[in-house]
C-alpha positions in Angstrom: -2.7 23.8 -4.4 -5.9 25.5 -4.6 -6.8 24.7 -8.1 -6.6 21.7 -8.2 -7.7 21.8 -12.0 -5.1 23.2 -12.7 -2.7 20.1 -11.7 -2.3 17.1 -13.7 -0.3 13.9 -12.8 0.7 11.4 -15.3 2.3 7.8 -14.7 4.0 5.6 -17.0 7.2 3.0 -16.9 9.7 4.5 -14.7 8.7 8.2 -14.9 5.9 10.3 -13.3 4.9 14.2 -14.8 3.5 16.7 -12.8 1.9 19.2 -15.1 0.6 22.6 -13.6 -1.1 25.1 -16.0 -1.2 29.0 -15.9 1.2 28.5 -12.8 2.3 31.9 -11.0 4.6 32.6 -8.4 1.4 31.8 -6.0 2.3 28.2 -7.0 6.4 28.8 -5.9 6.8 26.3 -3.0 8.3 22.9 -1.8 6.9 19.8 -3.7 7.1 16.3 -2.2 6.9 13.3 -4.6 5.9 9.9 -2.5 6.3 6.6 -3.8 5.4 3.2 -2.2 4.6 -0.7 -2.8 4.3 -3.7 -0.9 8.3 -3.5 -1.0 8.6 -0.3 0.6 8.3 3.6 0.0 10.4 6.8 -0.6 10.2 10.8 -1.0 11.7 12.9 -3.1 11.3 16.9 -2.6 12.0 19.9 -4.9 11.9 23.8 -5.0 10.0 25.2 -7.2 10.5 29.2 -7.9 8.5 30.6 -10.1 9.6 33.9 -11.7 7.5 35.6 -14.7 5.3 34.6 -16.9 4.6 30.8 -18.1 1.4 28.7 -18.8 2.7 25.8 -18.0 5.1 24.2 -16.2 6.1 20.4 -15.9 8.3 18.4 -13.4 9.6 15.1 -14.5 10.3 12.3 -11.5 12.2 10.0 -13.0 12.0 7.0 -10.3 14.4 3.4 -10.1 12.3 0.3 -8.6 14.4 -0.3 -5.9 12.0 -3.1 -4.2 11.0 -5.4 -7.4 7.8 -4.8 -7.3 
């Protein structure tokens, strides 16, 4: 991204938020979520099109704990 001021990520039990403010159709693309502890890791992707006008825009990752840790 290149505002990264712009971005915001939030982490709590189970569920990560990626918040983008004044996002535009500049900020339309394909965004990768990683994940990884000493158990193991995983990826996630989405596409995100933006069309019009919002000022802001938030992606919930809702994620299981598949390796117990």
């Amino acid at each position: 991204m290149k505002n990264r001021n712009r971005l915001r990520i939030e982490t709590s039990e189970g569920m990560s938020c990626l918040t983008i403010d004044s996002i535009t159709s500049d900020d339309s693309g394909k965004y990768v979520v990683s994940v990884e502890n000493i158990h193991g890791a995983d990826c996630h992707f989405a596409s995100v099109a933006v069309e019009g006008k919002f000022s802001c825009f938030k992606f919930y990752f809702l994620y299981e704990n598949r390796y117990g840790g």
